[in-house]
ZADO-1210 file (C-alpha; in nm, 4 decimals, padded with zeros to 6 digits):
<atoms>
<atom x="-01.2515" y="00.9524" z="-02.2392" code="UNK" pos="1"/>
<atom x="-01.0582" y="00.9730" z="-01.9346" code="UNK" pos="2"/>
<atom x="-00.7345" y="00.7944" z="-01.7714" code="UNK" pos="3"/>
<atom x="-00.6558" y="00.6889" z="-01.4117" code="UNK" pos="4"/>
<atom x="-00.3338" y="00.7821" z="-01.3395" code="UNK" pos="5"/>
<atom x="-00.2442" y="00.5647" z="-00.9855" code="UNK" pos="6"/>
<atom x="00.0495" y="00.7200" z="-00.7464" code="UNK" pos="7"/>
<atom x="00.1421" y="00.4373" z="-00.4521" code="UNK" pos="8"/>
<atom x="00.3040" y="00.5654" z="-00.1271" code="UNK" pos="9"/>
<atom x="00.4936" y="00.1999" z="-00.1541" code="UNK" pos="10"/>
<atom x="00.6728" y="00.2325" z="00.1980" code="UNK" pos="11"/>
<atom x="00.2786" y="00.2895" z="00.3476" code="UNK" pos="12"/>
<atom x="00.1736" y="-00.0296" z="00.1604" code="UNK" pos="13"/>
<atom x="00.4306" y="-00.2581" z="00.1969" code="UNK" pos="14"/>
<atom x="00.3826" y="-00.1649" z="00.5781" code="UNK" pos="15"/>
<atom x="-00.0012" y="-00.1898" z="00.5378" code="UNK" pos="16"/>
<atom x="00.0322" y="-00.5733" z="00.4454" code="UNK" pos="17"/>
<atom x="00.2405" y="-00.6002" z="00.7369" code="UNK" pos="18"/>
<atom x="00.1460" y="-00.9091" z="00.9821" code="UNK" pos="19"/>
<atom x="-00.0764" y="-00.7775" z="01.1931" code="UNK" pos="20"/>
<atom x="-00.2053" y="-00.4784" z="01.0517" code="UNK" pos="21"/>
<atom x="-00.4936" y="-00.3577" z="00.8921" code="UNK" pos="22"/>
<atom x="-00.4989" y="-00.5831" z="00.6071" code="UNK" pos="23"/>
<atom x="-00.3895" y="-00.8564" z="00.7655" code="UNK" pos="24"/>
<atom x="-00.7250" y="-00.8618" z="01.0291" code="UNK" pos="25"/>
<atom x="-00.9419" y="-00.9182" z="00.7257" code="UNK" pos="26"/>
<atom x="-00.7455" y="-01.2874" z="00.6966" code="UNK" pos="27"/>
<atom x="-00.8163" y="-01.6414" z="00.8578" code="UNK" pos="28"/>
<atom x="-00.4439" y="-01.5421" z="01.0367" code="UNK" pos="29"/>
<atom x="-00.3897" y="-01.2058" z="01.0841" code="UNK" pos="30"/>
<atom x="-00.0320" y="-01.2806" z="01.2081" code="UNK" pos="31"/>
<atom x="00.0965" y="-01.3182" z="00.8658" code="UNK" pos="32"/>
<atom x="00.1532" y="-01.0682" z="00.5800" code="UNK" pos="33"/>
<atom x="-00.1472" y="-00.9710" z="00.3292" code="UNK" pos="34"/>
<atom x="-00.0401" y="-01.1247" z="00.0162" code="UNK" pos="35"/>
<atom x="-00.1764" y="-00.7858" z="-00.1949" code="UNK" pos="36"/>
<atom x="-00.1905" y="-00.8303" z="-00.5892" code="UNK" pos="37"/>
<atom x="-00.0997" y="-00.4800" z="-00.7311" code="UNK" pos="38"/>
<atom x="-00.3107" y="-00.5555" z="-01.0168" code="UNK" pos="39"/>
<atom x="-00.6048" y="-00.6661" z="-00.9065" code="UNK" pos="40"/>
<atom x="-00.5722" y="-00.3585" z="-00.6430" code="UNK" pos="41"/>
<atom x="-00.5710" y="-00.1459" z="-00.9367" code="UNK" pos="42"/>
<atom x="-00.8302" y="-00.2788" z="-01.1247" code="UNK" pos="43"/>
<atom x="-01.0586" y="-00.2752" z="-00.8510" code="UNK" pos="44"/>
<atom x="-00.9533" y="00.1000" z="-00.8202" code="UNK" pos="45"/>
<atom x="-01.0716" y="00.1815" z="-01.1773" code="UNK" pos="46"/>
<atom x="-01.3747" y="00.0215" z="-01.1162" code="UNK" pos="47"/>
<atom x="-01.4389" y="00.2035" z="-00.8015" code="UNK" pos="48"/>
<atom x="-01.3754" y="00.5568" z="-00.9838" code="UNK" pos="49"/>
<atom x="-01.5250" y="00.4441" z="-01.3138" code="UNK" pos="50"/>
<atom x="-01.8973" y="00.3997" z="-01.0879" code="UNK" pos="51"/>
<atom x="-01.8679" y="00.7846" z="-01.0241" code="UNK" pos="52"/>
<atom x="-01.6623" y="00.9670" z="-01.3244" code="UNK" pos="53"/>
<atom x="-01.8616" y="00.6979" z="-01.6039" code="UNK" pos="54"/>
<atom x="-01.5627" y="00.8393" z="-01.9044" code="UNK" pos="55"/>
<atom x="-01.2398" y="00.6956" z="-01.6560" code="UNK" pos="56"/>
<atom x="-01.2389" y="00.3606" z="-01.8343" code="UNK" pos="57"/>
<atom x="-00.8480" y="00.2971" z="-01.8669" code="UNK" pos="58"/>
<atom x="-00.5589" y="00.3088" z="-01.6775" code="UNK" pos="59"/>
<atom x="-00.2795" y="00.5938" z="-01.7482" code="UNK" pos="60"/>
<atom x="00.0798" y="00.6216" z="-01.5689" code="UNK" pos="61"/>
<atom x="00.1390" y="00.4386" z="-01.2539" code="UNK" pos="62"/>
<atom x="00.4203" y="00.5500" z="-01.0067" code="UNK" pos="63"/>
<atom x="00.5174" y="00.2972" z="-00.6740" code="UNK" pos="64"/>
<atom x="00.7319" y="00.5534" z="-00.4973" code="UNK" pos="65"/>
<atom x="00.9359" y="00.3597" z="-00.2290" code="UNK" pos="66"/>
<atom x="01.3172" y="00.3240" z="-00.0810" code="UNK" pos="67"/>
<atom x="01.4738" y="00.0090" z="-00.0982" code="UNK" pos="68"/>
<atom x="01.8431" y="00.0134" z="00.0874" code="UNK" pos="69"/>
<atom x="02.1236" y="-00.0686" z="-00.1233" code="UNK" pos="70"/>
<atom x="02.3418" y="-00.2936" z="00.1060" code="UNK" pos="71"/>
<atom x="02.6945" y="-00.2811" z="00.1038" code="UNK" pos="72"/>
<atom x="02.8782" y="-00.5838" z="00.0295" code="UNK" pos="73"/>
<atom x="03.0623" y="-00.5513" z="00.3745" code="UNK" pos="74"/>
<atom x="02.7331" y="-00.5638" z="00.5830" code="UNK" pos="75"/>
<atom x="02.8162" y="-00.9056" z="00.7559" code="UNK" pos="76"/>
<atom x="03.1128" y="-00.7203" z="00.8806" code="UNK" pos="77"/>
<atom x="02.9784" y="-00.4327" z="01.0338" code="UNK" pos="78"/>
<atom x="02.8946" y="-00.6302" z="01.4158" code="UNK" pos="79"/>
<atom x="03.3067" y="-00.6812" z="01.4220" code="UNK" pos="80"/>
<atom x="03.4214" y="-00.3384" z="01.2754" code="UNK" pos="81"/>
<atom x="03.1492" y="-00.1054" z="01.4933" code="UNK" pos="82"/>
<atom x="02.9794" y="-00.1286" z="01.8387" code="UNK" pos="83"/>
<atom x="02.6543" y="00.0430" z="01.7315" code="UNK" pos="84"/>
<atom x="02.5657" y="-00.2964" z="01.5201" code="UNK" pos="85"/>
<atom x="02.4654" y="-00.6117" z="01.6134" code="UNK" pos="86"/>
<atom x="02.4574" y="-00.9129" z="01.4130" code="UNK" pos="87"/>
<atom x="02.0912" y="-00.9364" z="01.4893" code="UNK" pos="88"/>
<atom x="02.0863" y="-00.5536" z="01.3270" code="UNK" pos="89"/>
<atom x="02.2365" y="-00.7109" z="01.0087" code="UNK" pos="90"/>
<atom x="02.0102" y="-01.0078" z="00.9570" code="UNK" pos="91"/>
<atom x="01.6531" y="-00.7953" z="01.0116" code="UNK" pos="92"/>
<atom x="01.7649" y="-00.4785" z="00.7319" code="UNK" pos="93"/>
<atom x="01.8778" y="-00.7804" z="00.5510" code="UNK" pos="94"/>
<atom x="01.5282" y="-00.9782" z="00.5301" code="UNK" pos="95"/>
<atom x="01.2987" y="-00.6679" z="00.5422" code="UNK" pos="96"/>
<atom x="01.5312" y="-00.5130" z="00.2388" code="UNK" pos="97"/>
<atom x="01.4638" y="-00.8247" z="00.0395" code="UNK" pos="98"/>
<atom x="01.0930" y="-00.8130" z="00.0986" code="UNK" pos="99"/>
<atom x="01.0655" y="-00.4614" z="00.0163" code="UNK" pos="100"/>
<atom x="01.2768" y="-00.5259" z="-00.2970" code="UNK" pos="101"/>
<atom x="00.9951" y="-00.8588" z="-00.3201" code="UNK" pos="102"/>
<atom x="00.7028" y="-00.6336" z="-00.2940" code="UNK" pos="103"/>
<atom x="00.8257" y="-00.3412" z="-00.5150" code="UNK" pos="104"/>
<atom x="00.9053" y="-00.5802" z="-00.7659" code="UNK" pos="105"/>
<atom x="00.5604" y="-00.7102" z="-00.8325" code="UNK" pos="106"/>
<atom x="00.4231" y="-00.3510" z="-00.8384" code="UNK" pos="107"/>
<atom x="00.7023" y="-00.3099" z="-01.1400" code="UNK" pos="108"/>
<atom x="00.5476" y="-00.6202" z="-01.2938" code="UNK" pos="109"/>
<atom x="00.2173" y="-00.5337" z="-01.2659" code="UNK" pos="110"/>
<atom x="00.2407" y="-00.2079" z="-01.4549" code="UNK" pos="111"/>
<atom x="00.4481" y="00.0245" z="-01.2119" code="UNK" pos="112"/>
<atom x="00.6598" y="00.2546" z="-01.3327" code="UNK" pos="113"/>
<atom x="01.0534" y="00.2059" z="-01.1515" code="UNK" pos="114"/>
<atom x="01.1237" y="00.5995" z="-01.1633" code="UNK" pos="115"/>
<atom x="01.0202" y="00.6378" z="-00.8573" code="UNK" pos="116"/>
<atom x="01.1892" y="00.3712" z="-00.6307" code="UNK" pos="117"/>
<atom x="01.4954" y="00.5149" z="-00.4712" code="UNK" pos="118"/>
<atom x="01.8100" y="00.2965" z="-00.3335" code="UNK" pos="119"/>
<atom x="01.9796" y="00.4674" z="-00.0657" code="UNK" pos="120"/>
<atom x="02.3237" y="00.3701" z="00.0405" code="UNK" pos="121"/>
<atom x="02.2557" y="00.1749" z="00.3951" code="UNK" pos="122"/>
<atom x="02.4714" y="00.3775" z="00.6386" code="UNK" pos="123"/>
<atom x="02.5621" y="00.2542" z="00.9813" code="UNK" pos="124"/>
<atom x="02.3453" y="00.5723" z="01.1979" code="UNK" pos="125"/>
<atom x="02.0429" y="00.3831" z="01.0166" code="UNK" pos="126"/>
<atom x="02.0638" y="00.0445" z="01.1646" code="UNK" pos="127"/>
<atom x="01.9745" y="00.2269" z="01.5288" code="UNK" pos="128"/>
<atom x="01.6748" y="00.4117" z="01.3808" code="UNK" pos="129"/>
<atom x="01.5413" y="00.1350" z="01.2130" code="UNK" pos="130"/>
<atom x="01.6148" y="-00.1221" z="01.5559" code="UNK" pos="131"/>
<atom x="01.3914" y="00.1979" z="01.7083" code="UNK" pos="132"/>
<atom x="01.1336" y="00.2466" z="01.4226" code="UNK" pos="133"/>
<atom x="01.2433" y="00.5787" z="01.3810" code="UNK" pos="134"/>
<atom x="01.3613" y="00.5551" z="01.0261" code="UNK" pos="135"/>
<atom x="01.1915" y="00.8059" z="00.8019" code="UNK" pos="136"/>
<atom x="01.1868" y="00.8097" z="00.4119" code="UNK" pos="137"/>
<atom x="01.0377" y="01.2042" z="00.3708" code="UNK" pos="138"/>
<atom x="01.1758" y="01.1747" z="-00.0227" code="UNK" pos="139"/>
<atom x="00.8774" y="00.9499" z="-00.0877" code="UNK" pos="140"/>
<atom x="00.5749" y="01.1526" z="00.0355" code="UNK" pos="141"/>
<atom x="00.7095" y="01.4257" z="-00.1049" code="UNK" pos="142"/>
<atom x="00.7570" y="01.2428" z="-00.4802" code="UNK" pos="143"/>
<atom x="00.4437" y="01.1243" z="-00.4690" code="UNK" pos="144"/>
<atom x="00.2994" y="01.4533" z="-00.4159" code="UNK" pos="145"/>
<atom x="00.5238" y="01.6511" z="-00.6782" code="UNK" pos="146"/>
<atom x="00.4265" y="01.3400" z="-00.9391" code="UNK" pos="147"/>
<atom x="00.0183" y="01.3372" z="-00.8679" code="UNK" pos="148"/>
<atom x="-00.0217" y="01.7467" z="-00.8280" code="UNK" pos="149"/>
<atom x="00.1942" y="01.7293" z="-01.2071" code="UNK" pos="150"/>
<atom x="-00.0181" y="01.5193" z="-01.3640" code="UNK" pos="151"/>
<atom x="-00.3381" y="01.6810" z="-01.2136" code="UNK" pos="152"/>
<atom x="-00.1834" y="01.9824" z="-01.3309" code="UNK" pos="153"/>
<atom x="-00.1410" y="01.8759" z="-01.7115" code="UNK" pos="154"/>
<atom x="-00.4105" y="01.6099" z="-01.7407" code="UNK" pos="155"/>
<atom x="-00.7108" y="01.7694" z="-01.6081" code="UNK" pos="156"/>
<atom x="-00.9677" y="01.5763" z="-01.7756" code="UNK" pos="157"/>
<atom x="-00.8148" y="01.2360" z="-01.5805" code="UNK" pos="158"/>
<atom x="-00.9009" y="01.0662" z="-01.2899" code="UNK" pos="159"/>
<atom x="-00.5812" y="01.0659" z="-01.0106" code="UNK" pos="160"/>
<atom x="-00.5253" y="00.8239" z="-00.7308" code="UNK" pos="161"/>
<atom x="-00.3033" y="00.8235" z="-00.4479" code="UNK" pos="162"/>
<atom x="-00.2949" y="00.5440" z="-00.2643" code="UNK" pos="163"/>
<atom x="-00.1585" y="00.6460" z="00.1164" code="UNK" pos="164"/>
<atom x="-00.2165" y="00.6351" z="00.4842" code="UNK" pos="165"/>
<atom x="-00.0675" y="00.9842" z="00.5416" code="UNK" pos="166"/>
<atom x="-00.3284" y="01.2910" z="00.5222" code="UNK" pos="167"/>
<atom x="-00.0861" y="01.5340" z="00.5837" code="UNK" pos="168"/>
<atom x="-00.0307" y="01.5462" z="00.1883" code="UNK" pos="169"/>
<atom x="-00.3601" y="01.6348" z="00.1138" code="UNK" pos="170"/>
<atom x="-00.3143" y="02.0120" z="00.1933" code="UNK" pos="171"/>
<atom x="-00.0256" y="01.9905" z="-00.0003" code="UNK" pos="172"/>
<atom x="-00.2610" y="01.9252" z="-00.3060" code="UNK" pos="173"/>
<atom x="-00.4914" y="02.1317" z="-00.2105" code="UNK" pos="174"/>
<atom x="-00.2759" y="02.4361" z="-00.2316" code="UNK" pos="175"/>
<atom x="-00.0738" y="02.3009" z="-00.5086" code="UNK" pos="176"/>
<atom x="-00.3857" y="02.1751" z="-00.7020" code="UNK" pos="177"/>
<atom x="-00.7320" y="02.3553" z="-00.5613" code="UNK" pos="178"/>
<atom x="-00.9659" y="02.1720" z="-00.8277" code="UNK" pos="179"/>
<atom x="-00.7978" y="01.8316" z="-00.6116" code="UNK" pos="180"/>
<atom x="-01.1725" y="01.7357" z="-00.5035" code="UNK" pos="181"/>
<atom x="-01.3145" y="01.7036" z="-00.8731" code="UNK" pos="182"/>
<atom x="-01.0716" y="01.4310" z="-00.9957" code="UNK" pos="183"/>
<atom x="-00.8278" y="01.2956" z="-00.7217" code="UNK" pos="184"/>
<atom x="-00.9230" y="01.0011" z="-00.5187" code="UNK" pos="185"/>
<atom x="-00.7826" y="00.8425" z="-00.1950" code="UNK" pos="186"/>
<atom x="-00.7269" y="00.4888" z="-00.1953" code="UNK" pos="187"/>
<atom x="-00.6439" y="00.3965" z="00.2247" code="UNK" pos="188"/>
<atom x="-00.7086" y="00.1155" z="00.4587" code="UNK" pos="189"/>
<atom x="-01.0314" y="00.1546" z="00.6383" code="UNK" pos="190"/>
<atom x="-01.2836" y="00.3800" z="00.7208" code="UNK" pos="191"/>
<atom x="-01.1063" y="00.4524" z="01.0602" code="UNK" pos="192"/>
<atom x="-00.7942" y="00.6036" z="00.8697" code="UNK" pos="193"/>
<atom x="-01.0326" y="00.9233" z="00.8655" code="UNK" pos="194"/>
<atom x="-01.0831" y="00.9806" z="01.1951" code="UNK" pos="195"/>
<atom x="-00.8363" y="01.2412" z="01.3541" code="UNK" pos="196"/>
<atom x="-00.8428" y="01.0387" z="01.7567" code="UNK" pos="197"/>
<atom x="-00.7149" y="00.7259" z="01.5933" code="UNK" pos="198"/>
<atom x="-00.3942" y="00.9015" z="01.3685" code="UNK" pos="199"/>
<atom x="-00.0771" y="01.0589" z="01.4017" code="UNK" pos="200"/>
<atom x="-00.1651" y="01.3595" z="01.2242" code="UNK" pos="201"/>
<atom x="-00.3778" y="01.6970" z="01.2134" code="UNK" pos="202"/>
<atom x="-00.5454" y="01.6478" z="00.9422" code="UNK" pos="203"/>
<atom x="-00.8778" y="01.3564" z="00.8735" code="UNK" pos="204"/>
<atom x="-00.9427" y="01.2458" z="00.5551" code="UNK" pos="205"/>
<atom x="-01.2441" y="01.3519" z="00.6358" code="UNK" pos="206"/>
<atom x="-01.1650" y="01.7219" z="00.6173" code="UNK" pos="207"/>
<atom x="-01.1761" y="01.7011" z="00.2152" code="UNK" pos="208"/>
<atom x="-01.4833" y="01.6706" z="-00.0067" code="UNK" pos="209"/>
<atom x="-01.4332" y="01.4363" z="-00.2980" code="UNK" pos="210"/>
<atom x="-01.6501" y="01.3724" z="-00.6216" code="UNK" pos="211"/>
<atom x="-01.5633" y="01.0252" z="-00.6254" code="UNK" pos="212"/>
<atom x="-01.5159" y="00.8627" z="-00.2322" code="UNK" pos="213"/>
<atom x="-01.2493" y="00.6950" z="-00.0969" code="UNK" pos="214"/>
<atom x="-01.1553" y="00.3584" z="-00.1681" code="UNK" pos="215"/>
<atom x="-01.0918" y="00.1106" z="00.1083" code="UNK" pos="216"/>
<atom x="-00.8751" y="-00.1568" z="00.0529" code="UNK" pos="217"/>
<atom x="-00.9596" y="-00.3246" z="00.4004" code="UNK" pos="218"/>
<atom x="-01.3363" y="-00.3612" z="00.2635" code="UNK" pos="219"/>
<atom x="-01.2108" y="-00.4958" z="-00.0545" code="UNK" pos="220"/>
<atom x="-00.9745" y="-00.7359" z="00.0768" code="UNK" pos="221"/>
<atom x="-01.1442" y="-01.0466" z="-00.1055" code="UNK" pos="222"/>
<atom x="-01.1018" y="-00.8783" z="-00.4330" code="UNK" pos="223"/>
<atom x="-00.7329" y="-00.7401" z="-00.3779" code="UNK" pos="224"/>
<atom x="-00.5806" y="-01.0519" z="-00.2444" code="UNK" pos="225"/>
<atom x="-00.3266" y="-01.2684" z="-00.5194" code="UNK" pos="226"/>
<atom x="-00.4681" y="-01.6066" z="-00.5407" code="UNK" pos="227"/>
<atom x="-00.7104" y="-01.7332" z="-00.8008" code="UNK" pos="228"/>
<atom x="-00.8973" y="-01.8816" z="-00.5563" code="UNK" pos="229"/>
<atom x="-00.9818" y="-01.6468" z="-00.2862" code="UNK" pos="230"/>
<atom x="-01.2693" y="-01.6713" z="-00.0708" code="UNK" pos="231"/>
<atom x="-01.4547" y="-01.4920" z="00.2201" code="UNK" pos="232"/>
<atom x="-01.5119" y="-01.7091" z="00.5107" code="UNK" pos="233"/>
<atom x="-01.9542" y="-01.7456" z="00.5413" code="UNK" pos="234"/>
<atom x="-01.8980" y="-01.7469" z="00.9098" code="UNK" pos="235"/>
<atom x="-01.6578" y="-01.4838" z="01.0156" code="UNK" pos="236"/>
<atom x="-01.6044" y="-01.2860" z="00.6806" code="UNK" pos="237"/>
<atom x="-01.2492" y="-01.3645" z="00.7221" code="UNK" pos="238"/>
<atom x="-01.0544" y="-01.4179" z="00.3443" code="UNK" pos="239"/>
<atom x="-00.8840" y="-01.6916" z="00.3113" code="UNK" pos="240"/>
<atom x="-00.6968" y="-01.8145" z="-00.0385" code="UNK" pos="241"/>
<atom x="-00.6764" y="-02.1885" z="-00.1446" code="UNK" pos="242"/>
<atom x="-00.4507" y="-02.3852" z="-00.4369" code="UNK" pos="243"/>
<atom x="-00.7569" y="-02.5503" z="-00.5405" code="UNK" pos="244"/>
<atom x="-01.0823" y="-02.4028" z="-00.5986" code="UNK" pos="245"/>
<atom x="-01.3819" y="-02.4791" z="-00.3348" code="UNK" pos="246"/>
<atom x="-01.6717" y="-02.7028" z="-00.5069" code="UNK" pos="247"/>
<atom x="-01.9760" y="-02.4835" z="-00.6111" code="UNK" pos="248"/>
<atom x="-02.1894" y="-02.6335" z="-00.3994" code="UNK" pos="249"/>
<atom x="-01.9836" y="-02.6246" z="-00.0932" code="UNK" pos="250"/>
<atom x="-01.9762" y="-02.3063" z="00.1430" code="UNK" pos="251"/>
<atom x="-01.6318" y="-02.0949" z="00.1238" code="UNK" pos="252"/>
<atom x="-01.5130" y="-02.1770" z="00.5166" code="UNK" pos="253"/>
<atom x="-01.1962" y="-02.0859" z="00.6378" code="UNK" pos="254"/>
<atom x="-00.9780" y="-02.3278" z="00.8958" code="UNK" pos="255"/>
<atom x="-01.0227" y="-02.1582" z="01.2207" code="UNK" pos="256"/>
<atom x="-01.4199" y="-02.1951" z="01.1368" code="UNK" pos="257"/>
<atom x="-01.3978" y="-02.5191" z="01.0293" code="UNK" pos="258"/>
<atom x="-01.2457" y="-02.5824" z="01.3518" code="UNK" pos="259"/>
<atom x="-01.4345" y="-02.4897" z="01.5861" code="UNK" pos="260"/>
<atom x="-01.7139" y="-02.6391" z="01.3735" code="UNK" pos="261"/>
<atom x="-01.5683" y="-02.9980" z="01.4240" code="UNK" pos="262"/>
</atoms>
C-alpha cells in the first residue's frame, strides 16, 4: 500500500483564502476570507489521488512551509524612533502576523508538521516592502521543493502532493526528480492557474503530464470549507456555511439569493 505525503506552500494558501481571491468567489461574499479546513482539504486530496493510484489509501508526512514574523517587543515604538514607519505600518504586520500565525496554527492541528514554519526577526527595511507588496519569502518555495523531491526520492512507491500556485517549481522537480509525473500531484486553485496569459511565470501547469490530475480546490470549495454545515447555493452555486443545519426538505439557498428572491 501506498502513502500521501502532502507539502503546503502555506504563504500561497493563506494568500489564496484571501478576501477576494480565488477562493473567496466561490462564497455568498467574496469580500471576506475563505474559512479553509486543512483537514478536510486533505482528505479530499487523498480521495482525489486514491480514484487514480487505487493502493494510496493513507496519509504519510505533512509539511505547511510558511514565515510567520517574529515581532519585536518594541514594535509600537518604531513610528517615534524611525521615519520609514508609520503607525498605520505597525498595526497591518501586526494583524496579518496574527492571522498567519491563526492559519498556520490550524494546519499544525490538523496534522502539519511545524518543521517547516520559519520566524524571521521583523526588521524595519520590511515594513516598506510589505506597505508595497514586495515582500518575498524565497526560503519557502525552495523548502518545499528540497522536502517533496526528498521524499519522492526515498519513498517511491508513495503518492506526493504539493499544494502551490507557483509553477516555476515544477522544473525544479523535474530535474531533481524525472519520474515526478508518475506519483506527484498538484493541488492549485482553478483551472485558470494553468494557463501561461493569466500568470506571472514561464511555465503552465499545463506543460507537465501527470498520472493522477490536478486537484482544484476552487471546484471543491463545498467540500474544503470548515463548517459542519456547509452548503452550495441551488441558484448561484455560491457556498455558504450555517450554525444550524438546513431542513432536508428545504433547498440549500444562500442570502444574496434569498434576497433577491423576496
Amino acid at each position: 500500500m501506498a502513502k500521501l505525503n502532502v507539502f503546503v506552500d502555506g504563504t500561497w494558501l493563506y494568500n489564496a483564502c484571501g478576501a477576494d481571491r480565488a477562493l473567496a468567489t466561490r462564497l455568498e461574499y467574496p469580500d471576506r476570507r475563505f474559512q479553509l479546513d486543512h483537514a478536510k482539504l486533505v482528505n479530499e486530496i487523498l480521495a482525489h489521488a486514491q480514484r487514480h493510484i487505487p493502493k494510496c489509501d493513507s496519509i504519510g508526512s505533512m509539511y505547511f512551509a510558511t514565515s510567520v514574523f517574529e515581532l519585536p517587543v518594541d514594535l509600537a515604538e518604531w513610528p517615534n524612533e524611525r521615519d520609514d514607519v508609520t503607525a498605520a505600518d505597525v498595526e497591518s504586520v501586526k494583524r496579518s502576523t496574527a492571522a498567519r500565525e491563526k492559519f498556520a496554527e490550524n494546519a499544525v492541528q490538523a496534522g502539519y508538521s511545524k518543521d517547516a514554519i520559519f520566524r524571521p526577526k521583523l526588521k524595519g527595511w520590511m515594513l516598506g516592502k510589505l506597505r508595497e507588496h514586495r515582500f518575498q519569502e524565497k526560503q519557502v518555495d525552495a523548502t518545499v521543493v528540497a522536502l517533496l523531491v526528498k521524499y519522492a526520492i526515498t519513498c517511491p512507491e508513495d503518492v506526493h502532493v504539493i499544494i502551490t500556485g507557483d509553477s516555476d517549481v515544477l522544473p525544479a522537480i523535474k530535474v531533481a526528480y524525472p519520474e515526478y509525473s508518475d506519483n506527484v500531484l498538484v493541488a492549485t486553485t482553478h483551472p485558470d492557474q494553468l494557463k501561461v496569459d493569466s500568470r506571472q511565470t514561464s511555465y503552465a501547469l499545463a506543460d507537465f503530464n501527470y498520472l493522477i490530475p490536478p486537484f482544484y480546490l476552487e471546484q471543491n470549495a463545498d467540500k474544503i470549507m470548515q463548517g459542519a454545515n456547509v452548503y452550495k447555493c441551488v441558484h448561484c452555486s455560491k457556498v455558504f456555511s450555517r450554525p444550524n443545519p438546513i431542513p432536508r426538505n428545504t433547498a440549500a439557498c444562500c442570502r444574496p439569493c434569498h434576497e433577491k428572491r423576496e
